[in-house]
N, C-alpha and C positions, 0 to 999 in steps of 0.2 A: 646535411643535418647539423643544426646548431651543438656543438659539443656541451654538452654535461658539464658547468662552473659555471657560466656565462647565459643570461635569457636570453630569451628568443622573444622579442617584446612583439606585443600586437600589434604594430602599423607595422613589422615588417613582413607578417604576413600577409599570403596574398589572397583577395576575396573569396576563391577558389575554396582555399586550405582554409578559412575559416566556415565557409558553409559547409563543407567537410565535416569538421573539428563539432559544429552546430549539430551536426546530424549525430554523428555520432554520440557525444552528451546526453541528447536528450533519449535516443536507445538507452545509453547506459541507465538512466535515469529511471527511466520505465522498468529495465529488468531491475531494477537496486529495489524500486518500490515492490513490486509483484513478490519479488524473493522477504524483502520484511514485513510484507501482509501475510503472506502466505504460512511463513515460519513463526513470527513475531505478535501475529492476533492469531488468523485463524485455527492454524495446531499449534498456540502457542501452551505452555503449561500452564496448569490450571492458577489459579489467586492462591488459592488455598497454600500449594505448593510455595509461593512467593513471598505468604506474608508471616516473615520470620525474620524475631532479631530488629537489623534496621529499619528493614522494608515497613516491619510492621507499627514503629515508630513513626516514621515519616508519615505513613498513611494515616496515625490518628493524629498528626501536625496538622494534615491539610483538608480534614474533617474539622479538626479545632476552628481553624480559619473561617472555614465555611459555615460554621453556626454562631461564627462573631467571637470565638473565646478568646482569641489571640493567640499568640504564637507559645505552645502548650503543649508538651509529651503526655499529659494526661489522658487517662485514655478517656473517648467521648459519650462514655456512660457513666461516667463520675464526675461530681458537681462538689463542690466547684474548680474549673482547670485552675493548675497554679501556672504563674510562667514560668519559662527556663529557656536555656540558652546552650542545651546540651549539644544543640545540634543547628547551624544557620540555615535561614529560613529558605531559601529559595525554590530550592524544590518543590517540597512542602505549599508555595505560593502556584508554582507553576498545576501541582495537581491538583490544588485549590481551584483554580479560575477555570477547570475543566468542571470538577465537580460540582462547581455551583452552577454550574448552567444545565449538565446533563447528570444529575446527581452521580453518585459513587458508584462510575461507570467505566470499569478499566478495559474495555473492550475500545473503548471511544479516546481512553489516555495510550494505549498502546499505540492507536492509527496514529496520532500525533505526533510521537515519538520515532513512527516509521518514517513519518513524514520529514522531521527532522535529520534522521538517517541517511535520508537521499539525499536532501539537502546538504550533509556533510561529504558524498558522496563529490558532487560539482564543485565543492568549494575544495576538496584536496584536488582538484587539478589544478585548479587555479593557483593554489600555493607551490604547486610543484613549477605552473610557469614562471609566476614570482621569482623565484628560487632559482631554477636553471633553466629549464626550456617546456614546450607543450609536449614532445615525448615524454618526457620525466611524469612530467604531471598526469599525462592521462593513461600511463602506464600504474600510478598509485593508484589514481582513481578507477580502476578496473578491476585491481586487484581487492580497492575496498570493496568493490557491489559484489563481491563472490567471500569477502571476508567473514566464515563462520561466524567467531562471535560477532561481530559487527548484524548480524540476521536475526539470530535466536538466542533465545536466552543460554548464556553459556557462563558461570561461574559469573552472576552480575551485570552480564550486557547483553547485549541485542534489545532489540525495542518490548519486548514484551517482559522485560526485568521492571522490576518496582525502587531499583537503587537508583541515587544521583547520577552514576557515573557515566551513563548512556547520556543522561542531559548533558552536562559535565563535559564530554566530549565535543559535543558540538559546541558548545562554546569556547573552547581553546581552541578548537579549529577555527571560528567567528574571530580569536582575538589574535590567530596566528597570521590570520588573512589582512588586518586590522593593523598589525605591525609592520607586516613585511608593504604593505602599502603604504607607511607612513616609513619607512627607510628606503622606499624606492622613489619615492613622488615627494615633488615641494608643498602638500596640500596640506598647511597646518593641523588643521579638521581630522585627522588620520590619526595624531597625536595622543589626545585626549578622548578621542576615538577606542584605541585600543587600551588608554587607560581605565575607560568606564567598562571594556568587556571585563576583563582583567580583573577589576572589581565583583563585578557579575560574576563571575566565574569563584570568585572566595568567597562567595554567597551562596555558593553551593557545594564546594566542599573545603575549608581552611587550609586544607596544606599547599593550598594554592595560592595565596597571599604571601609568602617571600619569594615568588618566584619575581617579587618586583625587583628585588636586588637584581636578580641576572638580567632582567631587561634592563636595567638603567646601566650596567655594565657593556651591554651590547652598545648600547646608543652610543655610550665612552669611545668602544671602539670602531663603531661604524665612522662615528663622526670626527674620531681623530684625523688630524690635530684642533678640528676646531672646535677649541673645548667650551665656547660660550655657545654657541647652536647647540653640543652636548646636552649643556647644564638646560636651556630653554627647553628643548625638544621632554627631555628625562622631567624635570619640574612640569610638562605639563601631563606626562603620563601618571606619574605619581596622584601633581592634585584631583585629576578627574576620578583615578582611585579611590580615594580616603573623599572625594563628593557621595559616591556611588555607596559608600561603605560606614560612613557618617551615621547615618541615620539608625543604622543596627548596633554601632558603638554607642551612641546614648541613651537608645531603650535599654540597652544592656545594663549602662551605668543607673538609668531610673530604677531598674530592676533588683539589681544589686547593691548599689549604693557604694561601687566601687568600679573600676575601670575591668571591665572583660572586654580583650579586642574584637571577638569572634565568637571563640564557642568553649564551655566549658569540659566537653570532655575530651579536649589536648590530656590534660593530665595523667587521667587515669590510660590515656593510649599509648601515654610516653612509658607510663609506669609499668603496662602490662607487655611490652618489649624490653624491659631493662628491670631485669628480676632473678632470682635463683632458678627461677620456675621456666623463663625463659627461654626457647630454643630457637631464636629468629623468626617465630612466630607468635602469638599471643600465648603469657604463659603466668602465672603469677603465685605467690609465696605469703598470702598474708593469712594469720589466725583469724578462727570466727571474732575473736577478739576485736582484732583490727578492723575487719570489716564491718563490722556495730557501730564505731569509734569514727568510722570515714562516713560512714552512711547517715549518724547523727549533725552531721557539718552542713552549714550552708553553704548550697551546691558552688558557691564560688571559692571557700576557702576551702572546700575540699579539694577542687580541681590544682590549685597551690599545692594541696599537701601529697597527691599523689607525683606531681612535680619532683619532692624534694626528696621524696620517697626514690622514683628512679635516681636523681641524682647522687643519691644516695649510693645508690649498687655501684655507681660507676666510683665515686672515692673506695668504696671497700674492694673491690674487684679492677683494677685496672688491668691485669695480668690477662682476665677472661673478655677484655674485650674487642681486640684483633678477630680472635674466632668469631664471636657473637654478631658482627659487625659482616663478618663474611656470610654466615649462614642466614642472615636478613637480605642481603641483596642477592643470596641465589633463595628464599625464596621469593623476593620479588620479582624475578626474571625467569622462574621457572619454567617449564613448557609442561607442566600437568596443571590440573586445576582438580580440587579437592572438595567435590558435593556430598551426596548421597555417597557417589563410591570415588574413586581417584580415575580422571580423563586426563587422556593425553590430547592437551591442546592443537593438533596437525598444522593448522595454517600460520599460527602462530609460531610454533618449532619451525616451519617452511620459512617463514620469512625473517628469521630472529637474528641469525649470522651474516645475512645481507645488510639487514639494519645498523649492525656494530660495527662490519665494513663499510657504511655509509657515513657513520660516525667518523670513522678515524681519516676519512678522505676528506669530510667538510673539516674538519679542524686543518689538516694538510694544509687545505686551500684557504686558511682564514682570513688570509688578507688580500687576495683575489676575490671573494665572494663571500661577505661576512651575510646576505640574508640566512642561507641552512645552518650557521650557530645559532640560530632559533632553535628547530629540532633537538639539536645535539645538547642544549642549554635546559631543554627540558629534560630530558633525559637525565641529563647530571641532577639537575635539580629533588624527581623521583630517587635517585640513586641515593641521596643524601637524605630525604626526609623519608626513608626505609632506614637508610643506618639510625638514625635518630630515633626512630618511633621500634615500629615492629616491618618485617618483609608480607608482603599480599599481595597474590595476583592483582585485587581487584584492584586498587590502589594506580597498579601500570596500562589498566585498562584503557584510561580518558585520556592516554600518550600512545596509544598505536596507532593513532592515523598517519603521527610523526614518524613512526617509527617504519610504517609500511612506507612513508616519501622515501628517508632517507636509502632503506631498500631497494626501491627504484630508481633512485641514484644508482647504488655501485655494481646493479642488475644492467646498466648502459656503460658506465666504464669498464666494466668486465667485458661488455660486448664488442668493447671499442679499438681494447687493447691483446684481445685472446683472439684467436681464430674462432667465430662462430660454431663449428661445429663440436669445438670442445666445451666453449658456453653453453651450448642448448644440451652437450652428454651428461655433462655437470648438473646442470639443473636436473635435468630428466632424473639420473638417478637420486637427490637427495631427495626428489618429491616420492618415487618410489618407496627410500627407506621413512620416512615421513608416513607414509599411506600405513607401510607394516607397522611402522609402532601404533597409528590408528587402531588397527585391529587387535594387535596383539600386545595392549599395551599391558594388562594384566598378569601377564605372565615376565613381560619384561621388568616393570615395575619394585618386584620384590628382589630384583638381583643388584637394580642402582640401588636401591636401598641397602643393600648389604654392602656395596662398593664404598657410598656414603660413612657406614657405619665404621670401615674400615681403614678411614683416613682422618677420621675425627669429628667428618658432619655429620654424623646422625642423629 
């Protein structure tokens, strides 16, 4: 077996093991599709159920689209749409180009999406070979075609959710594949490649546009010491970026009559995590006063003023932000998800502390094997724009595919370095207590919450 740091590159397989490898894929494939039709369209939860809040925005964005108004949170019984920028388009585009062909048909946007799902499905093996070997990879990718939320709609994802972040996913996985192929291979083309996904991908949801810092970072270190290849490789990731990105920064400025890089409601997302009202999730503190006052402003000098508003909290309170800072990234990493009533995420909680032991092994190894500081880069990256903003599951959602590799990562150094039958007792039981909190998470529930309350996070 090729050890876990090191690929296992495809010509030194042998014909054999790749018609194997062949076969097996295209099974998994088939069961990934069948389990996201089956959960994700046809008992998926009903529209009605879905469209609330964002979902319900987005949907009259890509009805706007479709009847020519432009890109317009207005809803599409009221004439005439204004534009905004509250929200970038892509999604919105993506449900658009279904809808105008098969009108507002979200039986026919969910297949899509299932479709898509699979497809991310084969392409997390492939990043797993990338990365370390075809065990690794098609050990994540097995674990994704059985991965709950990844099926059904679960707090935002699986294919039959109306949020971005199901898109969203498959395109960081598109742009992780994109990268690690343009730091494994000399094919310029890979380059500006995964800077256009990368692009594409903060066209669907903003907090994914500084993640360019950390890739131009990686490049520093993949390619050290040559730091003019660095500097090439990273300037062509960036400009195909801000190519791809271009075009939504100057309707914006048409629009506005002022530079918006993306989208205007940063602000108010910053503001409604850094508030009195705050508890590491959306919380906020202002009089109907204020709210008149903000709501009278054009939407771009208001997105500023809720800015200056959190910034705000943070000169008055520096004292309260250690805590606050902590109770945003445990709830972004939580293992409940909070709908209708409060679910205990299982597969998620199953795989969560493998993922953070996968982390802390690819850093170990980072200059033996710098491709998995991808994963681990994402990771930090979420980790930082939850302290900054506000903590949400959903938010960690479009980083689980990374998060199940890295997992399978330290599910094969564990196997590698322990006696197998303590690896499989180990697993065996936390999948166990994993299953119980399944069932009985309601009762369990209200006692971490008192535990919570009694150390200061509640």
């Amino acid at each position: 077996m090729a050890r876990p740091g090191r690929c296992l590159h495809a010509a030194e397989m042998t014909p054999r093991l790749k018609r194997r490898l062949r076969r097996i894929l295209a099974g998994m494939a088939l069961v990934a599709l069948v389990l996201r039709l089956l959960f994700g369209v046809l008992w998926a939860k009903p529209v009605s159920y879905m469209l609330g809040g964002d979902a319900e925005t987005y949907q009259a964005m890509a009805v706007n689209l479709c009847l020519g108004r432009g890109v317009s949170e207005t809803s599409p019984e009221v004439s005439p749409a204004r534009p905004s920028s509250g929200r970038v388009p892509l999604y919105p585009i993506f449900q658009a180009s279904i809808y105008c062909v098969f009108g507002v048909n979200h039986v026919v946007l969910r297949i899509a999406q299932a479709i898509l799902g699979t497809i991310a499905c084969l392409l997390i093996y492939r990043l797993g070979l990338l990365a370390w070997n075809w065990q690794i990879g098609l050990t994540a990718a097995g674990f994704a075609v059985i991965y709950q939320p990844f099926i059904h709609y679960y707090y935002y994802g699986g294919p039959g959710s109306l949020f971005p972040e199901y898109f969203l996913s498959f395109l960081l996985v598109c742009f992780g594949l994109a990268f690690l192929a343009a730091l494994r291979s000399r094919r310029a083309w890979w380059w500006p490649t995964s800077g256009a996904l990368l692009g594409l991908a903060a066209l669907t949801r903003p907090e994914v546009a500084p993640f360019l810092i950390f890739a131009l970072l990686l490049i520093l270190w993949h390619e050290a010491p040559r730091y003019k290849a660095a500097l090439l490789h990273g300037g062509l990731v960036a400009a195909a970026m801000l190519v791809v990105l271009s075009p939504w920064m100057v309707r914006n400025y048409y629009v506005h009559g002022r530079f918006v890089a993306l989208a205007t409601m940063g602000g108010r997302n910053f503001y409604l995590g850094n508030n009195t009202g705050g508890r590491g999730h959306v919380g906020e503190d202002l009089t109907p006063a204020d709210k008149l006052r903000l709501a009278a402003l054009p939407e771009a000098q208001r997105d500023r003023e809720y800015y200056r508003l959190g910034v705000e909290f943070w000169r008055r309170h520096p004292g309260s932000l250690p805590k606050l800072f902590t109770k945003k990234l445990l709830t972004l990493m939580a293992v409940y998800n909070e709908d209708v009533r409060v679910l205990f995420n299982a597969f998620y909680s199953f795989m969560l502390p493998f993922a953070l032991l996968g982390a802390v092994l690819a850093l170990r190894r980072g200059r033996a094997n710098t491709l998995p500081l991808l994963f681990v880069a994402l990771l930090v990256h979420y980790l930082v724009i939850a302290m900054l903003f506000f903590g949400e599951p959903r938010y960690r959602y479009s980083i689980e595919a990374f998060l199940i590799l890295l997992a399978a990562y330290a599910g094969w150094v564990l196997a590698e370095r322990l006696a197998r039958p303590v690896v499989a007792t180990g697993v065996g039981l936390w999948a166990v207590a994993n299953a119980l909190g399944y069932f009985y998470w309601e009762e369990i529930f209200p006692a971490l919450r008192g535990v919570a309350r009694l150390i200061g996070l509640g």
